[in-house]
C-alpha positions, -999 to 999 in steps of 0.1 A, spaced: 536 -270 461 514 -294 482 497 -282 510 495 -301 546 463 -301 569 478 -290 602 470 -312 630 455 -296 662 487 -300 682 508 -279 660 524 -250 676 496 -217 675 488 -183 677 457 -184 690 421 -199 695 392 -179 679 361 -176 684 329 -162 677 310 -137 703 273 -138 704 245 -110 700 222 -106 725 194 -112 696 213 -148 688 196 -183 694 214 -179 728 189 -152 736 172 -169 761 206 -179 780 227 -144 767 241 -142 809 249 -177 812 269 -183 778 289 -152 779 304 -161 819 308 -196 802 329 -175 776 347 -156 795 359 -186 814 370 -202 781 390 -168 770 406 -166 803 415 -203 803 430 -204 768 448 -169 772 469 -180 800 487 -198 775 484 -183 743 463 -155 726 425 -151 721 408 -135 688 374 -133 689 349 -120 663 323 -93 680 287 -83 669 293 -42 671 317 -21 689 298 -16 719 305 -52 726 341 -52 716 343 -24 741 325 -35 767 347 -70 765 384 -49 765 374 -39 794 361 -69 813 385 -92 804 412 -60 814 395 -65 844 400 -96 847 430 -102 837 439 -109 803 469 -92 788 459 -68 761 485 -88 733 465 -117 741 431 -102 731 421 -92 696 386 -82 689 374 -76 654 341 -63 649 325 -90 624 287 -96 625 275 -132 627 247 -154 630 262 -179 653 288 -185 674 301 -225 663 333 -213 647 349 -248 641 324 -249 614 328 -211 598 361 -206 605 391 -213 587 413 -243 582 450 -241 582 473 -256 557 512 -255 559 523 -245 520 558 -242 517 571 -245 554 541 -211 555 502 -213 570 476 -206 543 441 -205 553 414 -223 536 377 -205 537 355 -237 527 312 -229 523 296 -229 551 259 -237 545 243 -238 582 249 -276 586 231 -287 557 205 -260 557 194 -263 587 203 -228 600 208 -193 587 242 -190 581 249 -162 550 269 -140 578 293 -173 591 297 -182 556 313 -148 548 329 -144 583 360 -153 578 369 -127 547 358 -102 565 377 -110 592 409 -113 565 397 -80 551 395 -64 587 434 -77 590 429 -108 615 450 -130 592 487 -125 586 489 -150 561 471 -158 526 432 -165 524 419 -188 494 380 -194 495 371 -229 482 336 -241 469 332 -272 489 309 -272 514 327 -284 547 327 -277 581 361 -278 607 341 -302 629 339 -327 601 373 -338 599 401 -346 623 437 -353 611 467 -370 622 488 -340 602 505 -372 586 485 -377 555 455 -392 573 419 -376 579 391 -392 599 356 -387 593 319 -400 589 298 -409 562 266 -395 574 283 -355 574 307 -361 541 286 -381 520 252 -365 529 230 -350 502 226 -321 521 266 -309 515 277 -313 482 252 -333 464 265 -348 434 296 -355 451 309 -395 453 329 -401 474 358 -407 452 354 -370 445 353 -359 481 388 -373 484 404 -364 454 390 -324 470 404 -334 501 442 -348 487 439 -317 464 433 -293 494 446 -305 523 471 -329 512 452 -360 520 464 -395 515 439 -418 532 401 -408 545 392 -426 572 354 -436 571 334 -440 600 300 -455 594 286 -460 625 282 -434 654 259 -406 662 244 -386 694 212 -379 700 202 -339 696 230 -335 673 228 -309 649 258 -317 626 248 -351 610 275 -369 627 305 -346 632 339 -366 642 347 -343 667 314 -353 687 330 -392 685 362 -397 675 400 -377 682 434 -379 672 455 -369 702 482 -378 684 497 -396 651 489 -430 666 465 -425 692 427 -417 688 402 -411 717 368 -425 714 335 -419 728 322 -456 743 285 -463 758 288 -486 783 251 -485 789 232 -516 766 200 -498 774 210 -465 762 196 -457 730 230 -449 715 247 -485 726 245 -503 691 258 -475 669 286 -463 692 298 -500 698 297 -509 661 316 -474 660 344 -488 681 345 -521 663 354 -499 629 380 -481 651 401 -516 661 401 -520 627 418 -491 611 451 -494 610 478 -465 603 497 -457 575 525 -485 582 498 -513 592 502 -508 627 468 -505 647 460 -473 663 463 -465 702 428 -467 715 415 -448 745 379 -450 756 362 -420 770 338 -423 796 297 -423 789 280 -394 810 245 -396 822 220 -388 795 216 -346 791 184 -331 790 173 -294 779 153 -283 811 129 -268 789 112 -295 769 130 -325 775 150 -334 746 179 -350 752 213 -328 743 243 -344 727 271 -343 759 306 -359 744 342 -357 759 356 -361 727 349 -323 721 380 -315 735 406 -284 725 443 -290 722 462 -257 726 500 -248 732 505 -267 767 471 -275 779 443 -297 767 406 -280 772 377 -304 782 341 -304 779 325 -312 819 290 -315 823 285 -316 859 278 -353 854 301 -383 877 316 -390 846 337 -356 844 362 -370 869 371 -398 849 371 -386 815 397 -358 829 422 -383 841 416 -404 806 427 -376 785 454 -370 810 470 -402 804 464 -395 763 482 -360 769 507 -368 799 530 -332 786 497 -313 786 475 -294 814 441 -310 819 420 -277 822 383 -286 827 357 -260 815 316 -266 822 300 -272 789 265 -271 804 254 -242 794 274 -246 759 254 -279 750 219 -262 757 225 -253 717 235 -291 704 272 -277 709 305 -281 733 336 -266 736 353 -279 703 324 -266 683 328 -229 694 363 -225 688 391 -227 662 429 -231 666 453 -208 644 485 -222 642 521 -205 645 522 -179 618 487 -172 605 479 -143 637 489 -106 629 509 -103 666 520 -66 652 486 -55 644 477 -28 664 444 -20 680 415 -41 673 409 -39 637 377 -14 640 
């Protein structure tokens, strides 16, 4: 029975994510990231349903009623009361796998990026969201340390990643990276990894996650972040990026549909200055629409109508990431898709 790693644009439930705590590293912006939340929920439920992991039930009251309020059908909301310490959940939630024409989810070690971060509470996250009857389907726990954000597959057999997040002593040291693929085939039913060596942006947390560079939008198509800018700091690594990218080639030797998103103006945190890692390529696929990362920058206009001609059958739904990258993160990075089958839709209530 060999499992498949579902690609994003497989038919789903729902998007989840993870509320914050007003104690949270988003503390000091708590007003500003929840309106940017609520936007999100509101955008992704008019096409599908939302299930979102809440600090206490205070807050999972408070938000039934808001979004009420505003809008959102009640079978399109599911709040679970599930403690966290942060709110990225493409890296502590769970990855779906088709076993048997059936979704299985896969609960990988989640270990803060490397360290870097507390993270015992997202690391056990998404069992107690299972235990709390999120889930419909089967939950398996794995020992491999990996995060959602890491990987991006083609759902054909073919995963795309980077060397400095998979192969980095701070993940699974003692790992080659023979084994890392034999764990991924074994998993995910992997037959090719895709290395990236090049690529990175600056005030990025991750260690170089794909999904900050490099998307499939499809089996043969993969968007790309590309500085145009030979002064910008990130202008040798992202152009020896795209050089690797001309030359992978798909399963059948056929080279892969390239689209270039556009560079935005360097970010900075208002605060002290650093600068923040702003990327298009953190996009969402859902059921019908396409979710993009805008920054407020000239470059949003553009990189809209780019991922327009990469999803022509899709809405282009633009959502301001500004706040969201404040914390080295975009709109990718705080949610995760659940694809037809693994959503309770005859749950009732909200798991309390």
């Amino acid at each position: 029975m060999a499992n498949r790693l579902l690609p994003e644009w497989a038919p789903q439930d729902a998007v989840q994510l993870t509320w914050p705590g007003p104690d949270s590293d988003w503390r000091p912006l708590f007003e500003r990231i929840e309106a940017t939340l609520e936007r999100l929920v509101t955008a992704i439920a008019r096409y599908q349903a939302v299930l979102i992991a809440v600090p206490n039930a205070m807050v999972r009251d408070r938000l039934a009623e808001r979004f009420a309020w505003l809008g959102v059908p009640d079978d399109r909301l599911h709040l679970i009361v599930a403690e966290a310490d942060d709110t990225w959940t493409r890296d502590h939630g769970p990855l779906t796998v088709e076993r048997d024409g059936s979704p299985l989810l896969l609960d990988y070690v989640f270990t803060g990026w490397g360290g870097k971060f507390e993270a015992a509470r997202d690391n056990d996250l998404t069992r107690r969201l299972h235990a709390a009857g999120a889930y419909a389907c089967p939950l398996q726990s794995r020992e491999l340390i990996l995060e959602g954000g890491a990987i991006d597959t083609d759902g054909e057999g073919s995963l795309l990643t980077t060397e400095a997040c998979l192969l980095n002593d701070n993940r699974n040291a003692g790992l080659a990276r023979r084994d890392i693929e034999a764990r991924l085939a074994a998993d995910l039913g992997i037959e090719r990894v895709l290395w990236l060596r090049h690529g990175h942006l600056e005030g990025d947390d991750t260690d170089s996650h794909v999904d900050t560079l490099a998307r499939f939008c499809d089996p043969a198509t993969i968007a790309y972040m590309r500085c145009d800018d030979p002064d910008d700091p990130h202008y040798p690594e992202l152009a020896a990026m795209e050089t690797e990218l001309r030359a992978l080639r798909r399963a059948d030797g056929s080279p892969y549909r390239l689209i270039a998103l556009p560079w935005p103006s360097p970010c900075f945190d208002p605060e002290d200055g650093h600068r923040l890692p702003a990327t298009y390529a953190n996009f969402l696929i859902i059921n019908g629409a396409v979710l993009v990362p805008i920054y407020g920058d000239a470059a949003d206009t553009l990189a809209l109508a780019t991922l327009g001609e990469a999803f022509p059958d899709r809405d282009i739904v633009p959502i301001d990431a500004s706040t969201m990258i404040r914390q080295h993160g975009s709109l990718h990075c705080l949610t995760m898709q659940l694809p037809r089958g693994t959503l309770d839709r005859h749950r009732e209530g909200d798991g309390s």
